[in-house]
C-alpha positions in Angstrom: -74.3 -163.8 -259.3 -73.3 -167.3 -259.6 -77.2 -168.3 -259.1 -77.9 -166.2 -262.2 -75.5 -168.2 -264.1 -77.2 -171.1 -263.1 -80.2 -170.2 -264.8 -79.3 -168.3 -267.8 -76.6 -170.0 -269.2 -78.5 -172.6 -270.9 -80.6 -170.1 -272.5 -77.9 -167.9 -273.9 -76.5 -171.1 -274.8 -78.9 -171.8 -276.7 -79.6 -168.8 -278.1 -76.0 -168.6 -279.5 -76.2 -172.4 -281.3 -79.5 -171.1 -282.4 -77.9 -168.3 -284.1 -74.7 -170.3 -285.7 -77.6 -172.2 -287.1 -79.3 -170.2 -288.7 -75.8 -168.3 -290.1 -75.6 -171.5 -292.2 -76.0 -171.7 -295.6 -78.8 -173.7 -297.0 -77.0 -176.3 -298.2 -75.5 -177.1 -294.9 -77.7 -176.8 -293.2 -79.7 -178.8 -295.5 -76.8 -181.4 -294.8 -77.0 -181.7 -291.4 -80.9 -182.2 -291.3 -81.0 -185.5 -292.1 -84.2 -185.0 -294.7 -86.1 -183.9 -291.4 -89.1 -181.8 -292.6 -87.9 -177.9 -291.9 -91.1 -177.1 -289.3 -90.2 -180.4 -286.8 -86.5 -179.1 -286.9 -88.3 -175.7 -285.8 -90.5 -176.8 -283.1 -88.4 -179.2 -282.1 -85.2 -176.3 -281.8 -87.5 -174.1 -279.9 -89.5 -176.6 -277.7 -86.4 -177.0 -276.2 -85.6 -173.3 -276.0 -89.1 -172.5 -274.4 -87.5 -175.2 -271.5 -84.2 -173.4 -271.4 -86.0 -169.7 -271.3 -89.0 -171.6 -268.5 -85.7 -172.4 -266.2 -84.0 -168.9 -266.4 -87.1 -167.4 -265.4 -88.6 -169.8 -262.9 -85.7 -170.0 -260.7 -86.2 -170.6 -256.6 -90.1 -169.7 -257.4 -92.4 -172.7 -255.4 -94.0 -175.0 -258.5 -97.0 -173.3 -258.1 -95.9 -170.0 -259.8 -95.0 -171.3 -262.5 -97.5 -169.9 -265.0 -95.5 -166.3 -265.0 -92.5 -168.0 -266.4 -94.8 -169.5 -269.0 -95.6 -166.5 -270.4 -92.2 -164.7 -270.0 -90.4 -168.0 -271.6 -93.2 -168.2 -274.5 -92.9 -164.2 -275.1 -89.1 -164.1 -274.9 -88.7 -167.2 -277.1 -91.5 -165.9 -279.9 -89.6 -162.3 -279.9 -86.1 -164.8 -280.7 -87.9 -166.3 -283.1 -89.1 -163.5 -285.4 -85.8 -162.1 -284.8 -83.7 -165.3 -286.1 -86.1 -165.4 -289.1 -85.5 -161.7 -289.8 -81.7 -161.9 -289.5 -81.8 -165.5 -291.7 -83.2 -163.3 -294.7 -80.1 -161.7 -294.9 -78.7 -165.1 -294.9 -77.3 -165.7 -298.5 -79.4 -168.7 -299.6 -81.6 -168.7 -296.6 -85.4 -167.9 -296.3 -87.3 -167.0 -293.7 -90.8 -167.7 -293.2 -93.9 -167.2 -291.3 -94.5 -170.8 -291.1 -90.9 -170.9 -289.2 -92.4 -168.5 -286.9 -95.7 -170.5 -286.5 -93.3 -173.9 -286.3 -91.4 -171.8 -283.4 -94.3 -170.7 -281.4 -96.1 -174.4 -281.3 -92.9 -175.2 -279.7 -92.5 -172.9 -277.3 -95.7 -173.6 -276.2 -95.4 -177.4 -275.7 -92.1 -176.6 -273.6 -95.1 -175.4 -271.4 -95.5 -179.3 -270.8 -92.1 -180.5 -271.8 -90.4 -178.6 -268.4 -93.2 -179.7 -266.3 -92.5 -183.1 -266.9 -88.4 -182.8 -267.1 -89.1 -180.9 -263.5 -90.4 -183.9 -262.0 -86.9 -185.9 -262.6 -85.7 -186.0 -258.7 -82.5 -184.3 -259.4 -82.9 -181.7 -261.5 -85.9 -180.7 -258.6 -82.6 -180.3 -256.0 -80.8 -178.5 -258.2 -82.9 -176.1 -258.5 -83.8 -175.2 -255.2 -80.2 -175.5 -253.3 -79.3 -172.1 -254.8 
């Protein structure tokens, strides 16, 4: 049990910030962005939920499997995606938009690269493997 913890708390973590963002109103939310265009903020959010979603699924698997938790984390993360934009347009004075979705998706797949690179950090290597 405490193995799965280890894995998928950062992604449901995530997910839930995720959702409290997107349950803010425009204007703060606005706020908080700091002028950043709205589809960096996207890719951005979700690159690094494609890395949370990669390490929940890759687990004790050898680094050479690791195009299966690719696909899961990329499929997973583009279902949360059209699902936050669906529930933000009951939002009042939120939008959602395909281009959110397209935003989303370009950054779940460059978590593709992102967690193959953060894996190579020495210590986050032992952690995962001493289960």
């Amino acid at each position: 049990m405490a193995y799965r913890i280890k894995y998928f708390a950062p992604a449901v973590l995530y997910a839930i910030l995720i959702l409290l963002l997107s349950s803010m109103d425009q204007n703060t939310a606005h706020r908080y962005a700091a002028d950043i265009e709205d589809y960096i903020l996207h890719f951005v959010e979700y690159n690094l939920f494609g890395v949370t979603l990669t390490w929940a699924f890759f687990r004790e698997k050898p680094m050479t499997e690791l195009r299966y938790s690719y696909r899961l984390a990329v499929g997973v993360g583009t279902l949360a995606a059209m699902a936050d934009e669906f529930y933000q347009s009951f939002i009042p004075s939120r939008y959602s938009t395909i281009e959110d979705v397209v935003a989303d998706v370009f950054g779940l797949i460059l978590s593709i690269i992102t967690f193959t690179l953060v894996m190579k950090i020495p210590v986050l290597e032992r952690f995962r493997t001493s289960a």
